[in-house]
Short mmCIF file of the C-alpha atoms (twelve columns), coordinates in Angstrom:
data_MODEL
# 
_entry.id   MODEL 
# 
loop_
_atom_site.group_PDB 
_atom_site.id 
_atom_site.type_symbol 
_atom_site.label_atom_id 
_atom_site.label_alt_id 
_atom_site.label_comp_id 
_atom_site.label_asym_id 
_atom_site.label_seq_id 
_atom_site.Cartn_x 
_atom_site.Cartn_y 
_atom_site.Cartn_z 
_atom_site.pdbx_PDB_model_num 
ATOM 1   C CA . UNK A 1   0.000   0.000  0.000   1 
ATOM 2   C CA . UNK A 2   2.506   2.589  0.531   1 
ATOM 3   C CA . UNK A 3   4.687   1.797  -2.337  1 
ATOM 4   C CA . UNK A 4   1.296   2.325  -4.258  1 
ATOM 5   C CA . UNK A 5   0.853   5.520  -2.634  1 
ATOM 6   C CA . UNK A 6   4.697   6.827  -3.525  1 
ATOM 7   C CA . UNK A 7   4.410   5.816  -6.735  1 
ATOM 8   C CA . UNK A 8   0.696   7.705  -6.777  1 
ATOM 9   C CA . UNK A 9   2.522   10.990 -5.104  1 
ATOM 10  C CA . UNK A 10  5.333   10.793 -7.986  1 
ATOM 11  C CA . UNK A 11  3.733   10.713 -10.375 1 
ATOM 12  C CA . UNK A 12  1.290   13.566 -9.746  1 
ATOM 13  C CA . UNK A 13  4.504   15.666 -8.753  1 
ATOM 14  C CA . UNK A 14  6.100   14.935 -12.107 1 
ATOM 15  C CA . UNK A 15  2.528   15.937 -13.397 1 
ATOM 16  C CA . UNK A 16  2.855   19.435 -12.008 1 
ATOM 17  C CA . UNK A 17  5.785   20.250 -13.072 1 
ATOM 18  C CA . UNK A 18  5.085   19.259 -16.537 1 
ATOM 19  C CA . UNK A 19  2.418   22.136 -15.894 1 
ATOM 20  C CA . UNK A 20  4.013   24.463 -14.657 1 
ATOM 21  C CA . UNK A 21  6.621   24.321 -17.510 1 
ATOM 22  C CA . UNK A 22  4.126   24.516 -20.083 1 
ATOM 23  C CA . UNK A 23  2.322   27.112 -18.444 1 
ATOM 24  C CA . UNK A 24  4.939   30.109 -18.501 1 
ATOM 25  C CA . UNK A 25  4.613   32.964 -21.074 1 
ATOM 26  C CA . UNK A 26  7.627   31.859 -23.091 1 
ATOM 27  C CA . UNK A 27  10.611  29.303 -23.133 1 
ATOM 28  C CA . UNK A 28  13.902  29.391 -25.359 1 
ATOM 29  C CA . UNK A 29  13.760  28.070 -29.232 1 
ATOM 30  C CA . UNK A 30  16.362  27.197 -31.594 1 
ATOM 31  C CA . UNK A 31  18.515  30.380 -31.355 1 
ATOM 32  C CA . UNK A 32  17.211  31.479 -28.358 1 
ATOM 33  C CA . UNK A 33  13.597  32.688 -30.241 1 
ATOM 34  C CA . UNK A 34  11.065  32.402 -28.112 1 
ATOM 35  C CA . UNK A 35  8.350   29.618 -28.039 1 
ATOM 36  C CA . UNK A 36  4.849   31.326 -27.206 1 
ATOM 37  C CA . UNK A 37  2.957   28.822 -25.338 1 
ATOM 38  C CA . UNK A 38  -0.045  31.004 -23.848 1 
ATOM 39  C CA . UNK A 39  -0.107  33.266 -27.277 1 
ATOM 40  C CA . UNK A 40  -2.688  36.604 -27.057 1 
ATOM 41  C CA . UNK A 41  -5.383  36.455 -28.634 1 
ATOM 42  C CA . UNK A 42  -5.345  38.539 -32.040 1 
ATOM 43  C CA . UNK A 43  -7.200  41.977 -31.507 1 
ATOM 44  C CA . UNK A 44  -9.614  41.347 -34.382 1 
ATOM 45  C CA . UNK A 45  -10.421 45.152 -35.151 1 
ATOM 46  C CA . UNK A 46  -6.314  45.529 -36.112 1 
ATOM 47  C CA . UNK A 47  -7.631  42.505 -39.168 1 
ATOM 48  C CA . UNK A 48  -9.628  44.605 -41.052 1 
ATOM 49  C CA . UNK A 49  -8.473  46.376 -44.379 1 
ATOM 50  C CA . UNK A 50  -7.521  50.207 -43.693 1 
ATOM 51  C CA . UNK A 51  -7.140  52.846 -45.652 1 
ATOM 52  C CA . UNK A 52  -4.180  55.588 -45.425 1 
ATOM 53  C CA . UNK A 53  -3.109  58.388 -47.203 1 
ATOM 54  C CA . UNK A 54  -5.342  57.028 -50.367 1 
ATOM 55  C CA . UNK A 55  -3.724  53.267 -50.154 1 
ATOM 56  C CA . UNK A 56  -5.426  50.121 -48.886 1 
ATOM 57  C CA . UNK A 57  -3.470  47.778 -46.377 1 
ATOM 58  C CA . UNK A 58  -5.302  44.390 -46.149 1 
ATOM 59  C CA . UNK A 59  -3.613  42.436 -42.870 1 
ATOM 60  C CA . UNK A 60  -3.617  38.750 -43.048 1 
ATOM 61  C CA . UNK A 61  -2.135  36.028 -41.418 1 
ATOM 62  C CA . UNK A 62  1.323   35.410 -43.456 1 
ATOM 63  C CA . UNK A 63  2.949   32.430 -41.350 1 
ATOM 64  C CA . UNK A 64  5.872   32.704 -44.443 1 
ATOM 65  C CA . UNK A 65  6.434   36.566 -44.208 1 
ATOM 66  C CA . UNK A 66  10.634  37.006 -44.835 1 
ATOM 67  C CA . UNK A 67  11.454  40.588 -45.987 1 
ATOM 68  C CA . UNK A 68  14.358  42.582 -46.863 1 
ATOM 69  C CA . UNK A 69  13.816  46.599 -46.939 1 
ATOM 70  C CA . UNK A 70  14.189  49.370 -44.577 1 
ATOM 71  C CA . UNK A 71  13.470  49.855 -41.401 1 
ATOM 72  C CA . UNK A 72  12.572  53.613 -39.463 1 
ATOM 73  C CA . UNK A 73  12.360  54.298 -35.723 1 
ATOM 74  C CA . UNK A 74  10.224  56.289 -33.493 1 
ATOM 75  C CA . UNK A 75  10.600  57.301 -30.105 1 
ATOM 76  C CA . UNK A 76  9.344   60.281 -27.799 1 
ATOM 77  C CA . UNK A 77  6.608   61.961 -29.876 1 
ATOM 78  C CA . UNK A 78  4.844   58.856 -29.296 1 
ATOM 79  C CA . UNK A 79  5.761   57.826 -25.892 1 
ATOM 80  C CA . UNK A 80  2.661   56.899 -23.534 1 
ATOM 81  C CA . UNK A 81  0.155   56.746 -26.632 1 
ATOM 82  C CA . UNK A 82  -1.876  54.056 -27.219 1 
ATOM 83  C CA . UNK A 83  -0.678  51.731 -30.285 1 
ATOM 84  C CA . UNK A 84  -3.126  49.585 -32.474 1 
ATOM 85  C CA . UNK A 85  -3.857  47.252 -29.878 1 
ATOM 86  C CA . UNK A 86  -5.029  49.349 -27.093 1 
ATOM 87  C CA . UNK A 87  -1.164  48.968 -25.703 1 
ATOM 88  C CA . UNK A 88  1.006   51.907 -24.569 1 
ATOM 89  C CA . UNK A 89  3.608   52.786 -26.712 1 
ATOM 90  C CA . UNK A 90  6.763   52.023 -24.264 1 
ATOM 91  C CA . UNK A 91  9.613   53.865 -26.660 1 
ATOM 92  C CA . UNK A 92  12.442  51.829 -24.328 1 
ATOM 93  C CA . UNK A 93  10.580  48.907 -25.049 1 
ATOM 94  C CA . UNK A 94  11.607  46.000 -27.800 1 
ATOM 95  C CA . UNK A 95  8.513   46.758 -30.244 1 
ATOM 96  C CA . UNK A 96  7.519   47.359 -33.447 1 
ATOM 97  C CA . UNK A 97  4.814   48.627 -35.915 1 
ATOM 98  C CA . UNK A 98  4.054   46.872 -39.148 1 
ATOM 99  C CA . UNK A 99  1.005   47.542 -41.975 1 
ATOM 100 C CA . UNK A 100 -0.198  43.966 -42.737 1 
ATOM 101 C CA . UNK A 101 0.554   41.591 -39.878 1 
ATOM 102 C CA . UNK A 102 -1.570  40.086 -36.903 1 
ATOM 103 C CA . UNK A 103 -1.601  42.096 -34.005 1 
ATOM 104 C CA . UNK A 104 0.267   41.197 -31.313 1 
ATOM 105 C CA . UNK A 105 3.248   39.210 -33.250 1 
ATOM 106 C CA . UNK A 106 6.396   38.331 -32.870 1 
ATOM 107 C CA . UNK A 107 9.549   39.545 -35.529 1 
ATOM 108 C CA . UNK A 108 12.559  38.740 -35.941 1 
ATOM 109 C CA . UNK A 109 14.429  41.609 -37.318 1 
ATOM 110 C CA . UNK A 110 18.288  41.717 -38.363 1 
ATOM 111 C CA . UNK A 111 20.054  44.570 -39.200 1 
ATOM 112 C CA . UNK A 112 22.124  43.722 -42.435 1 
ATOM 113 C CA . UNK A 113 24.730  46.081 -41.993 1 
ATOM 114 C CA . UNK A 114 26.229  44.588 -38.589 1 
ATOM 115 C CA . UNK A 115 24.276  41.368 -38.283 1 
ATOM 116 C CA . UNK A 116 22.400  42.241 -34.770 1 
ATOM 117 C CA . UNK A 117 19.191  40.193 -34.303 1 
ATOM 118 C CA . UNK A 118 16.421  40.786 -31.874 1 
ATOM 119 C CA . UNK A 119 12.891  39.426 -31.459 1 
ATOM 120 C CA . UNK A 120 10.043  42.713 -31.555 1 
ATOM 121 C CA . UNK A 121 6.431   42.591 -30.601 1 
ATOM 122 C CA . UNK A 122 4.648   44.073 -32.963 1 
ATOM 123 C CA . UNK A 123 1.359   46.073 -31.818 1 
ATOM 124 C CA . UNK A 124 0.851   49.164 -33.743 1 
ATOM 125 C CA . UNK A 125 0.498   50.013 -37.506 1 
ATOM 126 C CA . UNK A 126 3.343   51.449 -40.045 1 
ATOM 127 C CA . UNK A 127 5.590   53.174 -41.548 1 
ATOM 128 C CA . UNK A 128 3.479   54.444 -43.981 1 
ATOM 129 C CA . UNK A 129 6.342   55.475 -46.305 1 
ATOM 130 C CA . UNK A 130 7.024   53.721 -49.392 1 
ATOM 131 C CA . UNK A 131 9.870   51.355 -49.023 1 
ATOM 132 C CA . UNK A 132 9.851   51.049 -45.475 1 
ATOM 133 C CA . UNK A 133 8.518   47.505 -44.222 1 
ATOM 134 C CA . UNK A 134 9.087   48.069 -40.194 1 
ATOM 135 C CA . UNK A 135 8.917   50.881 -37.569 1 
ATOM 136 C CA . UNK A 136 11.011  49.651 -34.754 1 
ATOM 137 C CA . UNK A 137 10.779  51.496 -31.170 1 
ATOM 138 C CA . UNK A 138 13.993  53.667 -30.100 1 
ATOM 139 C CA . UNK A 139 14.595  50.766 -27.754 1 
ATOM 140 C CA . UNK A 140 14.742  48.149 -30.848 1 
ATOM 141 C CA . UNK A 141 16.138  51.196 -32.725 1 
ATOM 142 C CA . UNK A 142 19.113  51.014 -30.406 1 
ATOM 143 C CA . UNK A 143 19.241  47.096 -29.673 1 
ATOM 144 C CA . UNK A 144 19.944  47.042 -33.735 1 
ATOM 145 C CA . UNK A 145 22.261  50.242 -33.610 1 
ATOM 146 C CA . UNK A 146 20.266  51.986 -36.027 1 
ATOM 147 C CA . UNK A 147 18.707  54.897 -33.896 1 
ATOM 148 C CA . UNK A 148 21.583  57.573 -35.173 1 
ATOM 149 C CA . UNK A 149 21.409  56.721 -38.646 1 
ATOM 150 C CA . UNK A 150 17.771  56.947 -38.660 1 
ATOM 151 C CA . UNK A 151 16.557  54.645 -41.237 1 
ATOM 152 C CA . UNK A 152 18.827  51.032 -42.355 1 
ATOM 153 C CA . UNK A 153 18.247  47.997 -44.048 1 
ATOM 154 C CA . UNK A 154 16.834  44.668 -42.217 1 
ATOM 155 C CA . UNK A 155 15.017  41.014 -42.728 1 
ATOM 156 C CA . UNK A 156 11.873  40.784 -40.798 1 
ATOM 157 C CA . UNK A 157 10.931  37.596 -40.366 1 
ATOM 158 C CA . UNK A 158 7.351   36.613 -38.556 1 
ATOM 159 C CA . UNK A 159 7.559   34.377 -36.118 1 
ATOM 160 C CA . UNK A 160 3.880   33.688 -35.393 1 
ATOM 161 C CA . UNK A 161 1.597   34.963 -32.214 1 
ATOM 162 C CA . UNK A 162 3.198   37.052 -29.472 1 
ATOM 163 C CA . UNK A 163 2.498   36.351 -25.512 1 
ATOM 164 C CA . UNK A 164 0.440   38.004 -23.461 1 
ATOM 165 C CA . UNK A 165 2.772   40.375 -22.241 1 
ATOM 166 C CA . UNK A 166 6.428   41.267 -23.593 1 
ATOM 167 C CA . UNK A 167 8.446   39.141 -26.055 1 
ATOM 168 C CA . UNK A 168 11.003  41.226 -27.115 1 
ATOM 169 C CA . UNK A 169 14.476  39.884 -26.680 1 
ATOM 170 C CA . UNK A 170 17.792  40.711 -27.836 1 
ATOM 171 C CA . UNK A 171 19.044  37.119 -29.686 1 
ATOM 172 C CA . UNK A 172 22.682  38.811 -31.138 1 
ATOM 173 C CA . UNK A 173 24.771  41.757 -30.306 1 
ATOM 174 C CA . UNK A 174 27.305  41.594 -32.934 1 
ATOM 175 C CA . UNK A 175 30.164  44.042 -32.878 1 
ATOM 176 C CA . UNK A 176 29.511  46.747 -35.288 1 
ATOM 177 C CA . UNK A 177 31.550  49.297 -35.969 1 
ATOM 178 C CA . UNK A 178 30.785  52.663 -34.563 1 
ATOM 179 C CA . UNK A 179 28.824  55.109 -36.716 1 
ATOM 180 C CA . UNK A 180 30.617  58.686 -36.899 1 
ATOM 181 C CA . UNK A 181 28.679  61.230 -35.580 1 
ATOM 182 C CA . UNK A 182 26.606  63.667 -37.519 1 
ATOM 183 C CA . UNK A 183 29.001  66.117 -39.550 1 
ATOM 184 C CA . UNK A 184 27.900  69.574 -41.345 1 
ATOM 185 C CA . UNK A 185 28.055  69.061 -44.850 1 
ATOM 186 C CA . UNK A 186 30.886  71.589 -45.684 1 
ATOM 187 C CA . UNK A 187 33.098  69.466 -42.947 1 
ATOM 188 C CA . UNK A 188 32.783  66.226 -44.800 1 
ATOM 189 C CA . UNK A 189 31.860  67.172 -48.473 1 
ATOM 190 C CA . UNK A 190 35.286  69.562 -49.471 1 
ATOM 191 C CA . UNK A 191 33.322  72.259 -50.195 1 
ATOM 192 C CA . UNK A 192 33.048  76.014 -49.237 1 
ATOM 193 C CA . UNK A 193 29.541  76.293 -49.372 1 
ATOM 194 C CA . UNK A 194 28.438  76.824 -45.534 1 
ATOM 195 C CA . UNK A 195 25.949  75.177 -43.455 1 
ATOM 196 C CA . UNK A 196 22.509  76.679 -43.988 1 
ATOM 197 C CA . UNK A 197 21.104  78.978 -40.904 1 
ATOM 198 C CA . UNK A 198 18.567  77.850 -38.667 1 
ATOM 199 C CA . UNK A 199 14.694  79.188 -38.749 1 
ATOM 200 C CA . UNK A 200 14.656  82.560 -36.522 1 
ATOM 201 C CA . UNK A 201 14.505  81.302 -33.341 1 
ATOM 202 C CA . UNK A 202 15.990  78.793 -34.035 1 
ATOM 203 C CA . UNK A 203 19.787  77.947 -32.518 1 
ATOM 204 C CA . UNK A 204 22.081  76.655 -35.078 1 
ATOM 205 C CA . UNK A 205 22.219  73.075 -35.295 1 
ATOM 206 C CA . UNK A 206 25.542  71.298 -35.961 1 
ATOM 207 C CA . UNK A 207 24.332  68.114 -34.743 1 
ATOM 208 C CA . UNK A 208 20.877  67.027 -33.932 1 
ATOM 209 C CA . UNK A 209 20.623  67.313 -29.783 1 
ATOM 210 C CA . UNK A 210 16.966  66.860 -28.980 1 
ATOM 211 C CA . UNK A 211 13.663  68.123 -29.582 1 
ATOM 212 C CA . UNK A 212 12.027  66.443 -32.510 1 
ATOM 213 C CA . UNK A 213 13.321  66.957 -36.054 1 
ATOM 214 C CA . UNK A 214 12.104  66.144 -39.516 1 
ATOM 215 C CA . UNK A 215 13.973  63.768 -42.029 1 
ATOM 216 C CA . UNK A 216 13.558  64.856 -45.775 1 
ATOM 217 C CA . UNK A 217 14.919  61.410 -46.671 1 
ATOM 218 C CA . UNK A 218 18.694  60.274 -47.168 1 
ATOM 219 C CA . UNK A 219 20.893  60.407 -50.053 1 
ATOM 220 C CA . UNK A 220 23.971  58.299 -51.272 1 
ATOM 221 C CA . UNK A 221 25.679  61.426 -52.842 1 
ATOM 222 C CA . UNK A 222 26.289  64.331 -50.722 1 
ATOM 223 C CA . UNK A 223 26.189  67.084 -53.303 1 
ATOM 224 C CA . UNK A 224 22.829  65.732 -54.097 1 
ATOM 225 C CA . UNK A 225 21.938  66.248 -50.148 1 
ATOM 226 C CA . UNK A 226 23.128  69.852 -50.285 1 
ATOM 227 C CA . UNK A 227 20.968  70.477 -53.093 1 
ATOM 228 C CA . UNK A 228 17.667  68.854 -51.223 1 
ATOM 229 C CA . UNK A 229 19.128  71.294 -47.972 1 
ATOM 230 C CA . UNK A 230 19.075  74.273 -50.037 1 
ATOM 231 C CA . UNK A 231 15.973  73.618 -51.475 1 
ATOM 232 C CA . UNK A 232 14.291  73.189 -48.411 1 
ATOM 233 C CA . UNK A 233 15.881  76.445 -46.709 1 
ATOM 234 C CA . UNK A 234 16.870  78.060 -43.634 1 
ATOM 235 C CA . UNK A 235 16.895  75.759 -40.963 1 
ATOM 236 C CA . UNK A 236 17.212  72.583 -43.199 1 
ATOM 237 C CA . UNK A 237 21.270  70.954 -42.782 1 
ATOM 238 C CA . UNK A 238 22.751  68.110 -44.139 1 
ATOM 239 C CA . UNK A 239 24.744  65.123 -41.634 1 
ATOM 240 C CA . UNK A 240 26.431  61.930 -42.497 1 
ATOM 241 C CA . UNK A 241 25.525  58.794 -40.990 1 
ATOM 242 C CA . UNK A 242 27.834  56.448 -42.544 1 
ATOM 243 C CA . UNK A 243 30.003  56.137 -45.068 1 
ATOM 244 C CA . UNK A 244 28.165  57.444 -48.242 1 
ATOM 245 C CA . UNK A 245 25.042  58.000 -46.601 1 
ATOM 246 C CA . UNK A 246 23.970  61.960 -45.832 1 
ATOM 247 C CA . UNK A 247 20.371  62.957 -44.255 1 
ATOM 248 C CA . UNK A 248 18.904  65.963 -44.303 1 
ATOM 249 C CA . UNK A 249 17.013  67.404 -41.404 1 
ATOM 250 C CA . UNK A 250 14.849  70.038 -40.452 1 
ATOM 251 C CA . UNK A 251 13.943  71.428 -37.111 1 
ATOM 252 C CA . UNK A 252 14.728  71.220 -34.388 1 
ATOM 253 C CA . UNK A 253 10.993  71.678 -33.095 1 
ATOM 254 C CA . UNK A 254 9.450   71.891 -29.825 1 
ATOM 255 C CA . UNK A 255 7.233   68.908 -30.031 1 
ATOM 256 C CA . UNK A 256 5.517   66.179 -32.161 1 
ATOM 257 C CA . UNK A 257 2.704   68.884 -33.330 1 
ATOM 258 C CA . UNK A 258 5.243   71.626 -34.672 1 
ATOM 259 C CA . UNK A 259 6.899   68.671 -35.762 1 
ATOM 260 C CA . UNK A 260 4.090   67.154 -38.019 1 
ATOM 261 C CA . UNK A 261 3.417   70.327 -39.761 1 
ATOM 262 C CA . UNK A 262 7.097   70.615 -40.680 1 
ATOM 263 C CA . UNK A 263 6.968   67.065 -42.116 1 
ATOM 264 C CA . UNK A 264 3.962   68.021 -43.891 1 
ATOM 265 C CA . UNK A 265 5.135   70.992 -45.532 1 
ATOM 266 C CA . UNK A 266 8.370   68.996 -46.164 1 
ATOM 267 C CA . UNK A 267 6.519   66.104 -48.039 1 
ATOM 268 C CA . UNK A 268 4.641   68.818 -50.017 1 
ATOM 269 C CA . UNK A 269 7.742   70.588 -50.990 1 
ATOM 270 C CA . UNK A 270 8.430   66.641 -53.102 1 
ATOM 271 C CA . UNK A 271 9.856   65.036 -50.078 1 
ATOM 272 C CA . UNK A 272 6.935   62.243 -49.834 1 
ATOM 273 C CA . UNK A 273 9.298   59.879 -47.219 1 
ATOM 274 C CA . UNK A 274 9.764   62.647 -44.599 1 
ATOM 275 C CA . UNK A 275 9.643   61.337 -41.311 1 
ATOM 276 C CA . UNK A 276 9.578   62.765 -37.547 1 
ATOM 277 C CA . UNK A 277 12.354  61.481 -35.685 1 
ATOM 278 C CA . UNK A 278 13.841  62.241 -32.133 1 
ATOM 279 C CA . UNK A 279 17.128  64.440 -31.609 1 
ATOM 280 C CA . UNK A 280 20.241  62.075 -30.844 1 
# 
C-alpha cells in the first residue's frame, strides 16, 4: 500500500511540473527565439483592411512573411500613446509597428549592416512610407544600432503569435563598428559652401541634440543632399551617418505637433518619405 501511494505521489509531482513548464509565457527556441505557449489572442479590429493616405493595407495572417527593406524608428513623440492594440507605446521597449501583420506578433528583425538580431512585438500600424517595411521602437532602434542613422536595411521575419505580455528579446549583439557622428556638410563634403542657418529662433544646429526633427529622406551622394538642404531652406542641414550616406534634417521643433506640420510641408515641398524622428 505505501509503495502504491509513492508511486501515486510521484507521479502527480512529475505531473505538475510538466504544468508548470508549459504554463509560462515563453521558453527558449532554436537560437534562443522564443516559443509562445499562452499566445494573445489577435485583436480582431487591427484585421480589417484600412485605408491611409489614399492606399489600402489588407492584414492577413502570413505564417511565411521574410522581408528585406528598410526599417525607421520612433521614439518620444509617441511615448505613452496608445498603439493599435489598445497597448502603450513604451519607446524603451523592444517593439515594433508593421502595416499587414496580426496584431500582437512576434519579428525577428536583423540589421544587415552589422548582423544584430532581436525578437520585436509588434502592436501598432506602419511606416506608412514607401519602401519602409518596419517601424522599430527607439529601444529596438538602439538594440539594432540603427537609432543615429535613422533609417537602415533589415530582414523581418514573422515568427507567429506574441504572448500576453512582452516578447522582445535581444538574440545577437554583434560588434559593429561605430557610426561617426553627424558632420555639417561643408566638414565632410570639401566644399566652401556653408551650413545653412537655422529658422529665426531657431539655434544653429551642428548636430541634432533633442527636440524632434524632420527627415527629408537620405541620399547616397552628398552634393545631391546639399541640393535637397538648399531647397528646403533656412533651418534645413545636411549630416552623415555612414560612409556614403547623408540625411537631411529640419527642425529642431518643440514637439511632435510643430513637428508634423514641418513634415507636412516637407513632403509637399516633393519630399513624400519625410519622417519625424527624435534628436540624438
Amino acid at each position: 500500500m505505501a509503495t502504491k501511494l509513492l508511486k501515486g505521489l510521484l507521479a502527480a509531482l512529475l505531473l505538475s511540473l510538466v504544468a508548470a513548464c508549459a504554463s509560462g509565457p515563453r521558453g527558449a527556441g532554436v537560437g534562443g527565439v522564443p516559443v509562445v505557449t499562452d499566445p494573445a489572442p489577435i485583436v480582431s479590429g487591427t484585421m480589417r483592411p484600412y485605408q491611409i493616405r489614399g492606399r489600402w493595407y489588407r492584414p492577413e495572417e502570413q505564417p511565411d512573411y521574410d522581408e528585406t527593406g528598410l526599417a525607421s524608428w520612433y521614439g518620444d513623440q509617441f511615448h505613452g500613446r496608445p498603439t493599435a492594440t489598445g497597448e502603450r507605446f513604451d519607446m524603451n521597449a523592444l517593439t515594433a509597428a508593421h502595416k499587414t501583420l496580426p496584431l500582437p506578433g512576434l519579428v525577428e528583425v536583423t540589421n544587415l549592416a552589422n548582423g544584430r538580431r532581436v525578437v520585436l512585438r509588434v502592436n501598432d500600424r506602419g511606416p506608412f512610407v514607401d519602401g519602409r517595411i518596419i517601424d522599430l521602437s527607439r529601444g529596438a532602434a538602439d538594440a539594432l544600432d540603427l537609432r543615429r542613422a535613422g533609417v537602415g536595411e533589415v530582414r523581418v521575419r514573422y515568427l507567429g503569435r506574441a504572448p500576453r505580455l512582452g516578447g522582445g528579446t535581444v538574440l545577437q549583439q554583434a560588434e559593429a563598428r561605430a557610426a561617426p557622428g553627424p558632420v555639417p556638410y561643408a566638414q565632410v563634403a570639401g566644399t566652401p559652401t556653408p551650413v545653412p542657418s537655422p529658422a529665426p529662433g531657431a539655434s544653429a544646429p551642428a548636430a541634432p541634440r533633442g527636440g524632434v526633427w524632420v527627415q527629408a529622406g537620405t541620399w547616397a551622394d552628398a552634393r545631391a543632399a546639399r541640393r535637397a538642404a538648399d531647397h528646403l531652406g533656412g533651418s534645413a542641414t545636411v549630416d552623415i551617418v555612414g560612409p556614403g550616406a547623408w540625411r537631411v534634417l529640419v527642425g529642431p521643433w518643440p514637439d511632435a505637433d510643430a513637428a508634423e506640420r514641418s513634415r507636412r510641408a516637407v513632403m509637399s515641398r516633393g519630399y513624400p518619405e519625410a519622417t519625424a524622428v527624435s534628436g540624438v
